[in-house]
N, C-alpha and C positions, 0 to 999 in steps of 0.2 A: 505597537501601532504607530508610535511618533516616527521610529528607527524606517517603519517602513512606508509611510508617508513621502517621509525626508527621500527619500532612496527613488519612488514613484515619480517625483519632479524630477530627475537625472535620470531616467528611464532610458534614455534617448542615447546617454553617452555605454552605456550598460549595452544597448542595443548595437554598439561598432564596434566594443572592445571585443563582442561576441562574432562579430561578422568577420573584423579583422585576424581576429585568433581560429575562427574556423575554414576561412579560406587557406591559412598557412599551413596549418597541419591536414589538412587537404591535400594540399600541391606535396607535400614536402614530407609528410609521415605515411596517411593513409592511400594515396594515390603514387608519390613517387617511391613507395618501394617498390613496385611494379618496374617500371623503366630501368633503376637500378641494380636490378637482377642482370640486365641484359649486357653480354659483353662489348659495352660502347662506354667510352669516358664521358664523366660528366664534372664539368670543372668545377670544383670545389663541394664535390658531395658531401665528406663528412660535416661539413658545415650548413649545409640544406637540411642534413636528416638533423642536426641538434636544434637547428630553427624549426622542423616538423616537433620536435618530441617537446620544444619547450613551450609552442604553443598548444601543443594538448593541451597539457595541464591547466594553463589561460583558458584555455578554451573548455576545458569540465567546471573550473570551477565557475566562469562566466555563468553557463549554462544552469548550474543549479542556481544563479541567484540571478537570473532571468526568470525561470521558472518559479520560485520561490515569490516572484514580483508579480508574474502574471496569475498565479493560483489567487489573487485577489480578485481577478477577475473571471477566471475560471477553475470553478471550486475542485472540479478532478484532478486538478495537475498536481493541488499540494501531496499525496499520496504518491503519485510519480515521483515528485522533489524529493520525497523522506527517501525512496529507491534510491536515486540517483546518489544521494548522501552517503547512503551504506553498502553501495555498492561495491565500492575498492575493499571492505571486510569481506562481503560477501566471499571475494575470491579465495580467501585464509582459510576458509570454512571445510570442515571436513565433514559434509552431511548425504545426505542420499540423496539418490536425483530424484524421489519422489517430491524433497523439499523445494531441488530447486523448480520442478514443475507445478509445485504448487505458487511459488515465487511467478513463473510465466506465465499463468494460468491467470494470475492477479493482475498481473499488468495488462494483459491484452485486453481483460473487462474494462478495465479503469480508462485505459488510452483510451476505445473505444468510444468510450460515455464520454471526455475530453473534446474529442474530434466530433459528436454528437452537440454537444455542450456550447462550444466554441461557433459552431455555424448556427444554431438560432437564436444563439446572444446576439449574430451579427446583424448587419444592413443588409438589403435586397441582393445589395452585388456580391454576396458572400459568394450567390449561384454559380458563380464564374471558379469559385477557389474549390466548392464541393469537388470536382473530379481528383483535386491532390488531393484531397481527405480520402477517397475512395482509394485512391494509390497507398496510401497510407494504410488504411483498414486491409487493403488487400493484401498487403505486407506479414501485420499482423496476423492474420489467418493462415498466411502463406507459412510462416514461422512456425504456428503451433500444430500444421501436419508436417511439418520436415523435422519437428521434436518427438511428436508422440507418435506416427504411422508413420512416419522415414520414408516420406514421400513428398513429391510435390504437386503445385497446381501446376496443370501440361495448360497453360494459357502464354500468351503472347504478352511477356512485360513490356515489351516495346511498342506494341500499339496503345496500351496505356499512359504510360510514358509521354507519347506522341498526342495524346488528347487532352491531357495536363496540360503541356507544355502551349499550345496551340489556346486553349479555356486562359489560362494566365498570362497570356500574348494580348487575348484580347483587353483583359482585365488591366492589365497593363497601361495599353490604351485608352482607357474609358473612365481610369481614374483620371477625377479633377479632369481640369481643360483637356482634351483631344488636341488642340491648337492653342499654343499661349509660345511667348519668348524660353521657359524654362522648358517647356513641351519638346521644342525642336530643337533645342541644345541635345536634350537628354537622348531623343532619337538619332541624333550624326553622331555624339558620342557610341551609342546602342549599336550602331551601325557599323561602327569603326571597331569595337570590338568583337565584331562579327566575321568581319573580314578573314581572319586568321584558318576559322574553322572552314570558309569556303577555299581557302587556299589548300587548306589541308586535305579536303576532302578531292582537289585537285591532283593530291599528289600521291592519293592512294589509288586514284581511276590510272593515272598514268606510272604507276611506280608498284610491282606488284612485290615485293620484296616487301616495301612497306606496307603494302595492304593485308601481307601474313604475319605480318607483327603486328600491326593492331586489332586485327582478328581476338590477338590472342591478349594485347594492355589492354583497350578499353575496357571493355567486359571485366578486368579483373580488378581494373582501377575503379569503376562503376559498380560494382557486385553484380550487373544485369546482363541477365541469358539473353543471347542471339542465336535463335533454331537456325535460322539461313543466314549464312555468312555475307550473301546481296544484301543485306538488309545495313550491314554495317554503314554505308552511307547517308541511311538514312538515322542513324543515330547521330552522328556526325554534325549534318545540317539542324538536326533540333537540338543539338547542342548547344550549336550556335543561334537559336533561336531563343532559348533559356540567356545565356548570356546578353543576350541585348534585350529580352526582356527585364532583366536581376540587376543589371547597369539601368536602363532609362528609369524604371519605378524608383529607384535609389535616389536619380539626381531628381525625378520628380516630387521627391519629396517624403515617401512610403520605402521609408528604409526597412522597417518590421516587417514588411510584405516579402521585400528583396533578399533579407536575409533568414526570412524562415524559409522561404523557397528553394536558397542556395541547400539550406542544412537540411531540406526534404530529399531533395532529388540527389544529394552527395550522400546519403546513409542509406536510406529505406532501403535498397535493394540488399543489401550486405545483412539487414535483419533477416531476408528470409532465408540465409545461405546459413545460418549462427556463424558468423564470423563477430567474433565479439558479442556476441546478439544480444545481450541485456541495453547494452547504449545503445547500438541500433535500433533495439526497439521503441526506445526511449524519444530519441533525437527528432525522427520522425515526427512526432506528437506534438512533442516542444516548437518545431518547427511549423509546423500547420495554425497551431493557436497565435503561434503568432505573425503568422501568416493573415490572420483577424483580425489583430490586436485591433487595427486602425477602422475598422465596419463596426467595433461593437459599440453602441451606444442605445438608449432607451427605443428607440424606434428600430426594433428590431423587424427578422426575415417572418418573427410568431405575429407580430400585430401585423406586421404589412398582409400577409394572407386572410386575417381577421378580421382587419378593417374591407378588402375584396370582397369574401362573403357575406361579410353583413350587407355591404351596396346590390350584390347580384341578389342577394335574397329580399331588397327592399324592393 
C-alpha cells in the first residue's frame, strides 16, 4: 500500500512516460511499417523502427503500471493488469483455442464492466467521453464475432469515429475555462497542429497518385474499414480534429484525458481486426479509464442523477 501510495503522487509523471512511449511506437513501429513497405526512401529508417520497437517495450511496461495505479480507482482493471502481465507467456503456450477463447471471452466481460465502471465513478461531463467508451465496447464485440462466427459488424466505423471525435472536441472545450490565457495558447497551438492534415487532405483532392496510396496506409495504419473510398477525406479532417483536440486538453492541463484518447483511437480498431488483439483489446479500456481519470471524484454522474430525481419528485 505505502509502494503504491508513493507511486499515486507521481501519477502525473507515469502519465507522459506513457504518452511519450506511445506516440513513438505509434509513428515508428505500429503505424510506420505501413509507409515503409512502400518503394520510397525514408532517411534513416532502420533507426526509426529501433526507436518504434524500443518504445514498445517503454511503452507495455508503462501501461501495466498505469493500469496497475488506476485499478485503485477502478476495480475492474486490476484483472486486466494480471492479463497484461502474463501476456508475453501467454504467447509460449501450446494450448487450444478453446483456452484462449475462453482467455477473450474474460476480457471482454471485464473490459466491459471497466468502461461501465469508469463512467459512473465519474462527473456529469463524463457524458461527453461515453460515445469512446461505446467505440470502445463496440470494439470489443466487434472482436468476439470475427473470433468466434468469422464475421463482422457491416456498420460504418467511421461515423463512429466521427462522433467520438466531434463529443471530445467539444469536451475538450468545456473543460475548465472555455476562455482563459492557457485556453487560447492551447487552441493556436491546437490549431497549428492541425494545419498539416488540411494541407494534407489538400494534396490528396489535387494529387490522385497520392489519394491511391492512402486509400490503401491510412486504413492500415489506423486498423479502420473505409466502405467508400470518398469518405477517405473525411477521415483525414477528424484526424486533424483529434489532434488539436489531444494537443489543447494536454496544454490545458488534462493530460490523462489527451493521452488516453491518443491510445483509444490509435488501437481500438486493430482489436477488431485480431491484429495482435489481446493488447488491442486491452489498450482501449486502459485508454478510456483514463480518459476519466480527472471526472472521477465523490460527486459522481450516479448521485448527480439522484439528487435530479429526488428534486422532480419533490
Amino acid at each position: 500500500m505505502r509502494i503504491s501510495s508513493f507511486l499515486e503522487k507521481d501519477i502525473k509523471y507515469f502519465f507522459i512516460i506513457l504518452g511519450i512511449s506511445a506516440f513513438l511506437q505509434f509513428m515508428f513501429s505500429e503505424a510506420f511499417v505501413f509507409p515503409s513497405a512502400l518503394p520510397i526512401h525514408i532517411p534513416a529508417e532502420m533507426i526509426l523502427l529501433r526507436i518504434g520497437a524500443v518504445s514498445f517495450y517503454i511503452f507495455f511496461i508503462s501501461l501495466i503500471l498505469v493500469s496497475l495505479l488506476l485499478s485503485n480507482k477502478v476495480k475492474a482493471l486490476l484483472p486486466l493488469s494480471i492479463v497484461l502481465i502474463i501476456s508475453p507467456i501467454l504467447a509460449y503456450l501450446n494450448v487450444s483455442y478453446t483456452y484462449y477463447y475462453g482467455i477473450e471471452i474474460f476480457i471482454i466481460i471485464v473490459a466491459i464492466m471497466a468502461l461501465i465502471e469508469a463512467t459512473v465513478k465519474s462527473d456529469v461531463k463524463v457524458v461527453l467521453l461515453i460515445p469512446s467508451g461505446i467505440l470502445v465496447g463496440l470494439g470489443l464485440i466487434a472482436s468476439f464475432f470475427i473470433t468466434f462466427y468469422h464475421t463482422t459488424l457491416y456498420i460504418s466505423y467511421l461515423d463512429f469515429l466521427i462522433f467520438s471525435a466531434i463529443t471530445f472536441l467539444v469536451y475538450t472545450v468545456f473543460w475548465r475555462k472555455i476562455i482563459s490565457k492557457r485556453s487560447v495558447i492551447a487552441y493556436i497551438v491546437g490549431l497549428i497542429s492541425m494545419y498539416p492534415f488540411v494541407m494534407f487532405a489538400h494534396e490528396i483532392i489535387t494529387n490522385r497518385y497520392i489519394q491511391i496510396l492512402m486509400e490503401m496506409i491510412l486504413p492500415s495504419a489506423l486498423g479502420i474499414t473505409i466502405y467508400n473510398p470518398s469518405h477517405l477525406l473525411y477521415l483525414v479532417y477528424f484526424l486533424g480534429i483529434i489532434t488539436f483536440s489531444i494537443i489543447s486538453i494536454i496544454i490545458k492541463g488534462n493530460s490523462a484525458a489527451g493521452i488516453g484518447y491518443f491510445m483509444l483511437i490509435s488501437t481500438v480498431f486493430f482489436g477488431i481486426y485480431g491484429y495482435l488483439l489481446l493488447m488491442y483489446m486491452l489498450v482501449p479500456t486502459i485508454g478510456y479509464v483514463l480518459m476519466c481519470y480527472n471526472e472521477m471524484r465523490e460527486e459522481n454522474i450516479i448521485k448527480y442523477l439522484s439528487q435530479k430525481l429526488k428534486i422532480k419528485n419533490q
